[in-house]
VEXDREN-2710 file (C-alpha; in Angstrom, 1 decimal):
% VEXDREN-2710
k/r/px/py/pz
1/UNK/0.0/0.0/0.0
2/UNK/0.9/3.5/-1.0
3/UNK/0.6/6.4/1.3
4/UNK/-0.4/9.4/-0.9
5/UNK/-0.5/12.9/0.9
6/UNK/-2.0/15.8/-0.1
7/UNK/-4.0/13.1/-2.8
8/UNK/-6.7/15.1/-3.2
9/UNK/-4.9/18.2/-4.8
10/UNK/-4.6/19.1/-8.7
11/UNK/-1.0/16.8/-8.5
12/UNK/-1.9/14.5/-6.0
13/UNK/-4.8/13.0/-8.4
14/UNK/-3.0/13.0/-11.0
15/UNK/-0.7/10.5/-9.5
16/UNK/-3.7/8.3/-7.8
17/UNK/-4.3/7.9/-11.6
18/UNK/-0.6/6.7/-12.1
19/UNK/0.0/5.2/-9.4
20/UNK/-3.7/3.1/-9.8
21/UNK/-3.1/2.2/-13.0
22/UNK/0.1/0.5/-12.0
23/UNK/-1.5/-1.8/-9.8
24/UNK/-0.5/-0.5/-7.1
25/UNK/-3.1/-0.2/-3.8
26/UNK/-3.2/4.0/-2.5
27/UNK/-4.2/5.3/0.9
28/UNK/-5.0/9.0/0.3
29/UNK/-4.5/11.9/3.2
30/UNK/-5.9/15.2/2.6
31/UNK/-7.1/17.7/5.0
32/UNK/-8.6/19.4/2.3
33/UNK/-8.4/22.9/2.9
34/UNK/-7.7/23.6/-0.6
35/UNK/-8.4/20.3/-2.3
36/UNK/-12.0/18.8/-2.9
37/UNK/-12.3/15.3/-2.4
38/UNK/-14.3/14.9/-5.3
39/UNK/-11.2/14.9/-7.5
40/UNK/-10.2/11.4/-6.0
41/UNK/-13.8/10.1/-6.6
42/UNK/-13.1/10.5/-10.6
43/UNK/-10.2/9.5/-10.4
44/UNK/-11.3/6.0/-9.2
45/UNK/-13.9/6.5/-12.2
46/UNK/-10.9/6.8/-14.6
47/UNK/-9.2/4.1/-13.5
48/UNK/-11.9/2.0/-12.4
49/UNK/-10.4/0.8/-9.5
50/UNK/-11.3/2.0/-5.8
51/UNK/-8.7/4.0/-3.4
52/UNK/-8.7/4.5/0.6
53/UNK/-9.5/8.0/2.0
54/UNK/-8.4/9.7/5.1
55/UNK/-9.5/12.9/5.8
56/UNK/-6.3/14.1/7.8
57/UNK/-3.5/16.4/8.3
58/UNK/0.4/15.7/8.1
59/UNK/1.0/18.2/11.5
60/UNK/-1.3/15.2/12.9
61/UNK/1.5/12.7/13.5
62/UNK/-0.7/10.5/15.5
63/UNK/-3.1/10.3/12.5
64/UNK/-0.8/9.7/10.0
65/UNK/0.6/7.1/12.4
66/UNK/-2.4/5.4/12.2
67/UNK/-2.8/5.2/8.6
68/UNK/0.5/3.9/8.2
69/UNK/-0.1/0.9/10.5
70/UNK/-3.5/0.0/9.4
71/UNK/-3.4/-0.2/6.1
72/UNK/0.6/-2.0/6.2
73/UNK/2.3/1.5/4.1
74/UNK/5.1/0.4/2.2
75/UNK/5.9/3.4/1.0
76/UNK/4.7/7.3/0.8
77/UNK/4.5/9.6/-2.0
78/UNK/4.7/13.0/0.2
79/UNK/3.0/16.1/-1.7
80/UNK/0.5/17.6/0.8
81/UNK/2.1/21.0/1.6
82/UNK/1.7/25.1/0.5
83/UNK/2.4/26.1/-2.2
84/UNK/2.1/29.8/-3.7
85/UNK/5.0/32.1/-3.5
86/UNK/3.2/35.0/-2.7
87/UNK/1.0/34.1/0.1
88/UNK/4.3/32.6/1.2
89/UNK/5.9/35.7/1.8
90/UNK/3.1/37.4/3.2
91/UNK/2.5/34.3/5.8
92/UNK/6.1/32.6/6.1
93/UNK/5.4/30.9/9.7
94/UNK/2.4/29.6/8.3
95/UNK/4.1/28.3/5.8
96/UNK/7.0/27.2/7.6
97/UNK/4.9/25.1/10.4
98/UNK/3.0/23.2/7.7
99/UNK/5.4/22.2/5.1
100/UNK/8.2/21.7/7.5
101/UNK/6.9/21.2/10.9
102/UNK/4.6/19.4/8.9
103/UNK/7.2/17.1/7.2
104/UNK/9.2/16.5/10.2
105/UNK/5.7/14.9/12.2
106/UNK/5.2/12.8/8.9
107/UNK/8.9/11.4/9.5
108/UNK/8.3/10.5/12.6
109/UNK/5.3/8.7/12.3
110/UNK/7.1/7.0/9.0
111/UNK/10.2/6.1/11.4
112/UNK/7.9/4.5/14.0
113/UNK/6.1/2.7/11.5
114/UNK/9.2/1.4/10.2
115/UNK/8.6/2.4/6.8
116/UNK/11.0/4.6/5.3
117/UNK/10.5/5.0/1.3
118/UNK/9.6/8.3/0.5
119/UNK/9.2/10.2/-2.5
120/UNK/9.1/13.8/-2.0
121/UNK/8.0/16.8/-4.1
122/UNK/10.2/19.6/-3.9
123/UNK/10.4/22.6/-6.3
124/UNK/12.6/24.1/-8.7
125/UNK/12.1/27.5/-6.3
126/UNK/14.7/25.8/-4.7
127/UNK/17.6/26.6/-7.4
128/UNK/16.5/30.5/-7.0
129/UNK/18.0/32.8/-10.0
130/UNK/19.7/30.8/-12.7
131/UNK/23.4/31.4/-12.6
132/UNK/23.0/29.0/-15.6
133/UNK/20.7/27.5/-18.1
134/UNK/19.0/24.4/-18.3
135/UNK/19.1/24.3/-15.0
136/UNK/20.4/20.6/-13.9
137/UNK/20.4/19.3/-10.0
138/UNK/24.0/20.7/-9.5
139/UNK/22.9/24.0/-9.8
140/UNK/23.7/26.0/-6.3
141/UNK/20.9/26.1/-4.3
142/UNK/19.7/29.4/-3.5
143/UNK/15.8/30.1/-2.7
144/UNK/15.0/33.6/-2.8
145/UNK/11.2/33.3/-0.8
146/UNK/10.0/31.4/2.1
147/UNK/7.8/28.8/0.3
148/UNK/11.1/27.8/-2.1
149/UNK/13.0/27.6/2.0
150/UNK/10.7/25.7/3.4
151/UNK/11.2/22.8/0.3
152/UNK/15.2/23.5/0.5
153/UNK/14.9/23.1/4.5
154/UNK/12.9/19.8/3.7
155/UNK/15.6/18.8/0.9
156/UNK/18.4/19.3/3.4
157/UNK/16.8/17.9/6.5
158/UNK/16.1/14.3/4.4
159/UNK/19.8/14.4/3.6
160/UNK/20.7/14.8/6.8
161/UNK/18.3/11.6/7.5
162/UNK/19.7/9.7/5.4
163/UNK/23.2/10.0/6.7
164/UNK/22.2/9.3/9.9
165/UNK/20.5/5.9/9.5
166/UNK/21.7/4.1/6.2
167/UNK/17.6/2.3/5.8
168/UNK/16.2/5.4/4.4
169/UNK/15.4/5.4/0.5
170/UNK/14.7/9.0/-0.9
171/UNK/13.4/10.2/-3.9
172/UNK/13.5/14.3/-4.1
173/UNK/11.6/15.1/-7.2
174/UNK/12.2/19.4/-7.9
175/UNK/9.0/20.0/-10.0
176/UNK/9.1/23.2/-12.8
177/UNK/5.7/24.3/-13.7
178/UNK/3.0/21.5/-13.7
179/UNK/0.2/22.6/-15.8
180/UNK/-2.8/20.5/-17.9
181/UNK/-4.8/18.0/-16.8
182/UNK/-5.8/14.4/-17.7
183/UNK/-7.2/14.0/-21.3
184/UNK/-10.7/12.8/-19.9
185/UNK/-10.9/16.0/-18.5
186/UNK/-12.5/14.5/-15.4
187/UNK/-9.9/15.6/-13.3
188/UNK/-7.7/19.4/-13.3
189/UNK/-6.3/21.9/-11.5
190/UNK/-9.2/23.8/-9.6
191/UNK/-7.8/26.5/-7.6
192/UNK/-9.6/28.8/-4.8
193/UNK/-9.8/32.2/-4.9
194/UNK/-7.7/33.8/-7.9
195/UNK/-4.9/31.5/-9.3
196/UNK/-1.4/32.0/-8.1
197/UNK/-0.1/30.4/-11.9
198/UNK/-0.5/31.1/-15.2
199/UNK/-2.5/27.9/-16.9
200/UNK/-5.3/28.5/-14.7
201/UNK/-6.1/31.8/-15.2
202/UNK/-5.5/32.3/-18.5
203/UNK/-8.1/29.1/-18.8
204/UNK/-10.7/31.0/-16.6
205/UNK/-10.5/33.8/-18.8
206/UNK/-11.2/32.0/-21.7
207/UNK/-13.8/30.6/-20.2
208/UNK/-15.7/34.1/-18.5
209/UNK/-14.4/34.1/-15.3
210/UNK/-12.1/36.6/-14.9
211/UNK/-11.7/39.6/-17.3
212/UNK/-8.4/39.2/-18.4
213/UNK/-4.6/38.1/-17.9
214/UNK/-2.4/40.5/-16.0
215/UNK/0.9/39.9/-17.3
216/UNK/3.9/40.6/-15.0
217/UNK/6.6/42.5/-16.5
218/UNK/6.9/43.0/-20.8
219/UNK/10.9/44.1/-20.9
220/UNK/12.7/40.7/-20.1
221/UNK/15.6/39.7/-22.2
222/UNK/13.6/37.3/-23.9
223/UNK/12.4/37.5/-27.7
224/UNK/9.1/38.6/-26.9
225/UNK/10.1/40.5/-23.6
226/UNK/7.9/38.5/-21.2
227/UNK/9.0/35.7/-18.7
228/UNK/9.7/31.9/-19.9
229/UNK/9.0/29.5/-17.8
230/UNK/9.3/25.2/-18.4
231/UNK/6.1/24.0/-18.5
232/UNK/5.5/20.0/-17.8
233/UNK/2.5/18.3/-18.3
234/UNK/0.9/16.9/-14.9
235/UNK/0.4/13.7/-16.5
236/UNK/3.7/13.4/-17.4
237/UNK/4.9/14.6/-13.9
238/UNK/2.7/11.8/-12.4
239/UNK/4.8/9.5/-14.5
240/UNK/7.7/10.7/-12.8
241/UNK/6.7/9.5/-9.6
242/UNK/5.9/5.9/-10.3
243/UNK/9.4/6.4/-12.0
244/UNK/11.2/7.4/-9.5
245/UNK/9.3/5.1/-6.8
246/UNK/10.2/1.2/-8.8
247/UNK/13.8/3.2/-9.1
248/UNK/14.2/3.3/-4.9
249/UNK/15.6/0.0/-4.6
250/UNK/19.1/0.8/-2.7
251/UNK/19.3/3.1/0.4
252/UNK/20.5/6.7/0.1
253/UNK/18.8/9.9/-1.7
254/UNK/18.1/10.6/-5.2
255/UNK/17.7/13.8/-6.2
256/UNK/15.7/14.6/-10.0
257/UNK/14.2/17.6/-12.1
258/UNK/11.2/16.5/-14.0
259/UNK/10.8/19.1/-16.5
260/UNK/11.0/19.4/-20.3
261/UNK/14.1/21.1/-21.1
262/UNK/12.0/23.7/-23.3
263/UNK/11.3/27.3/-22.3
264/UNK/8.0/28.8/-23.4
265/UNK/7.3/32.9/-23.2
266/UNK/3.9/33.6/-20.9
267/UNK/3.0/35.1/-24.4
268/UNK/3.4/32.2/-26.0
269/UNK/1.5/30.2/-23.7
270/UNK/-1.7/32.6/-24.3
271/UNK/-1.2/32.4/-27.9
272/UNK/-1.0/28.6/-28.0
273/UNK/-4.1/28.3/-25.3
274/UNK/-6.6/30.8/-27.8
275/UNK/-5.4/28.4/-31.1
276/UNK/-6.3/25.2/-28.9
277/UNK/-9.7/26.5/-27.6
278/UNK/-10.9/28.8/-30.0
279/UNK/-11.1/31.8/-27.3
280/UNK/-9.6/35.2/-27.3
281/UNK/-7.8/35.7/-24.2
282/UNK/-7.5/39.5/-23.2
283/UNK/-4.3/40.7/-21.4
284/UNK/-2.4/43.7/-19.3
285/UNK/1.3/44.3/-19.2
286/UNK/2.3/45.7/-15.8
287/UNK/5.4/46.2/-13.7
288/UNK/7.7/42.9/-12.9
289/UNK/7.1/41.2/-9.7
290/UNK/9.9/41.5/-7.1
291/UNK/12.3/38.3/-7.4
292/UNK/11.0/36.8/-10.9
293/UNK/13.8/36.4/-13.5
294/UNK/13.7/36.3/-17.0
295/UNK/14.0/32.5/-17.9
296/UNK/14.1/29.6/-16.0
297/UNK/13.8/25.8/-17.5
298/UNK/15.3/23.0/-17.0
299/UNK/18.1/19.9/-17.7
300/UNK/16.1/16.8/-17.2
301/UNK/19.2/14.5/-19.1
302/UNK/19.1/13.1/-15.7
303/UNK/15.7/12.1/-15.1
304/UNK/16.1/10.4/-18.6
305/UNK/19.8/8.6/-18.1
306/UNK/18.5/7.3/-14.9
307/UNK/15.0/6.6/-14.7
308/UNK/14.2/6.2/-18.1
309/UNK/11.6/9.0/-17.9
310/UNK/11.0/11.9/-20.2
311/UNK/8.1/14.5/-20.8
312/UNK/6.5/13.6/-23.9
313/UNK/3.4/15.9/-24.2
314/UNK/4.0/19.1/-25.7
315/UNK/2.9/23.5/-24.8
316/UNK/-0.7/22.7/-27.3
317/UNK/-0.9/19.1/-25.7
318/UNK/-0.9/20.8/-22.5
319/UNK/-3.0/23.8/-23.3
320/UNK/-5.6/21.7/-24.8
321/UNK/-6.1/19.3/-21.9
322/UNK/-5.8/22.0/-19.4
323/UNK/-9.0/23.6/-22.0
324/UNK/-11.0/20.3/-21.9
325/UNK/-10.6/20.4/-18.0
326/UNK/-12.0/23.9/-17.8
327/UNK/-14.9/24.0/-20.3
328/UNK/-16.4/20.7/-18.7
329/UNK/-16.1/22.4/-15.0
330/UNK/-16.2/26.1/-16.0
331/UNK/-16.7/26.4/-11.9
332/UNK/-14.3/23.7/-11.0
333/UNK/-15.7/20.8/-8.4
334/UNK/-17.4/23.7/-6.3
335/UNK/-19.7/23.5/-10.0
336/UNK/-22.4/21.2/-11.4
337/UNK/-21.2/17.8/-11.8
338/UNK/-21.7/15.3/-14.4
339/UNK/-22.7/12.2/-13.6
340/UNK/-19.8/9.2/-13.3
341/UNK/-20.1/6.3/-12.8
342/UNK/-18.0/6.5/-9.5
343/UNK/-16.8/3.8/-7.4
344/UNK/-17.5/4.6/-3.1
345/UNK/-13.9/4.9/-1.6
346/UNK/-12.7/2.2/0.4
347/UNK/-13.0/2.1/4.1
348/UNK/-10.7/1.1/6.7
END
C-alpha cells in the first residue's frame, strides 16, 4: 500500500491515476483545505479501481501514524504541503509550520512505523535565480522566498536523515511548472480564490471568469520580452513518480528535475491556449514582480539517463487538456457535476 499525501490536490490525483493504474493499492490523506475530495472520486472512475480515503493532516502525527499501521504503508508519496509564492511571503510561519513542521511529524510517524520510502516533491524555487541555463540538480541552491526555503529546508533535513540511519530510500523530485490536466478532462487543476499560476487563469479567462490576464513584466531579455518558464504536463509529472518510486531500490537519496528542457514565453503560452480552444484571451502588461527572473527551464538528461523518464506531451498538448478540464467544470468541483459512474472509496 501506498501512502499518498496531499491526494486530493490538482497533482496529488494525477498521481492516484498513475499510481492506480500501475497496480498498485493508495491510501489518500488530505485535509482538504484547498483540495476537494471529489477529484479522487473521478479519479477512481478513470481508472476503475477503488482507493482508501483519510480525511487528515500531516501536523497530525498520531493520524498519519495510524494510517500507516492499518493499512501495512510500504511506501509514501509526500505532496501535501503550500504552495504559492506569494501568500508565502506574506504568511512565512504559516508556511513554515505546515510544510516543514509538517514534514518533520510525517517522518516520525514513518520512522515509527518502520517504513522509510519516501518520494518527495520539492520545487525548482529551490535553485533561486539561474546562474545558468538548463538548470540541472547541480545548480547551487539558493531560494530567494519562504515557500522555495521551506522545500530546501525539507531537501536538506532528508539528507541529513539519510546520513544518519543508512535504511532510508529517498526520492526528491524538484517540479518546474505543472500545468494541464488528464485528457478525460475528469480531473484538473481547480484553484480557490484567484490563481497564483499562469494555466489556470489564462483558462478562466477563456472561459468568463475573470476579465483578463495581468501579465507581469513586458521588458525581459527574452524574444518577446515576457518571462519563460518550463512548463510539464501533470500527466507526465505523475509519470515521474511511479518512476522514480520502482527506481528506490538501494538506500540513500536521489535527487531529479522533471521538466521538459524547453522554455516557453507567458505570451506564448496565451497564444497557444486561444489556437487550442478557440477563445480570445484579453491581457495587461504591468510592472515585474519582485524576485521573478527572466527565464528559468530545466536539464532533465538526468531524469532520462537514470530513470528512463522523459516529458512527452508538448505547450498545445498541454494547453488543450488544461481547456477540456476547464470548459467541462467552468466552476471547478465547487460546480455542477456530471454524472460518473463512480466507485464509493474504500474504508478502513
Amino acid at each position: 500500500m501506498i501512502l499518498l499525501t496531499g491526494g486530493a490536490g490538482y497533482i496529488g490525483s494525477h498521481v492516484s491515476v498513475a499510481l492506480l493504474d500501475a497496480g498498485l493499492d493508495v491510501v489518500a490523506v488530505d485535509n482538504l483545505s484547498n483540495s476537494s475530495k471529489a477529484s479522487l472520486e473521478r479519479a477512481q472512475t478513470i481508472c476503475g479501481r477503488s482507493l482508501v480515503f483519510r480525511h487528515a493532516d500531516i501536523c497530525n502525527e498520531e493520524a498519519i501514524y495510524e494510517v500507516l499501521r492499518a493499512y501495512e504503508v510500504t511506501a509514501v508519496v509526500h505532496l501535501a504541503g503550500f504552495k504559492a509564492v506569494g501568500d508565502s511571503n506574506a504568511q512565512p510561519m504559516t508556511y513554515y509550520e505546515n510544510n516543514v513542521l509538517g514534514t518533520m511529524r510525517l517522518l516520525s510517524a514513518m520512522k515509527r512505523a518502520s517504513v522509510k520510502t519516501l518520494v518527495f516533491s520539492s520545487s525548482a524555487t529551490v535553485y533561486g535565480i539561474p546562474a545558468y541555463l538548463p538548470l540541472d540538480e547541480k545548480h547551487p541552491l539558493g531560494p530567494t522566498n519562504p515557500y522555495g526555503r521551506t522545500k530546501f529546508f525539507i531537501e536538506e533535513m532528508l539528507k541529513d536523515l539519510c546520513k544518519s540511519d543508512p535504511d532510508w530510500r529517498v526520492g526528491i523530485l524538484r517540479y518546474f511548472n505543472p500545468v494541464g490536466a488528464h485528457e478525460s478532462g475528469l480531473i484538473g487543476e481547480d484553484p480557490i480564490g484567484i490563481p497564483n499560476n499562469l494555466l489556470p487563469l489564462v483558462a478562466q479567462v477563456a472561459v468568463g471568469r475573470r476579465e483578463k490576464v495581468f501579465i507581469f513584466g513586458n521588458d525581459y531579455d527574452t524574444p518577446d520580452g515576457t518571462g519563460i518558464r518550463d512548463f510539464i504536463h501533470v500527466v507526465d509529472l505523475a509519470s515521474g513518480h511511479l518512476c522514480v518510486l520502482n527506481h528506490l531500490k538501494q538506500p540513500g537519496v536521489l535527487t531529479v528535475n522533471l521538466g521538459t528542457g524547453n522554455g516557453h514565453s507567458v505570451l506564448e503560452v496565451i497564444q497557444t491556449f486561444e489556437a487550442v480552444s478557440g477563445r480570445s484571451v484579453p491581457y495587461e502588461f504591468g510592472e515585474r514582480r519582485t524576485g521573478d527572473v527572466a527565464a528559468c527551464y530545466a536539464d532533465p538528461t538526468f531524469a532520462e539517463r537514470t530513470l528512463g523518464w522523459k516529458s512527452v506531451r508538448s505547450l498545445a498538448r498541454m494547453c488543450a487538456d488544461h481547456w477540456r478540464w476547464q470548459s467541462k467544470n467552468p466552476d471547478g468541483y465547487r460546480g455542477a457535476q456530471y454524472q460518473t459512474n463512480k466507485l464509493k472509496f474504500r474504508v478502513g
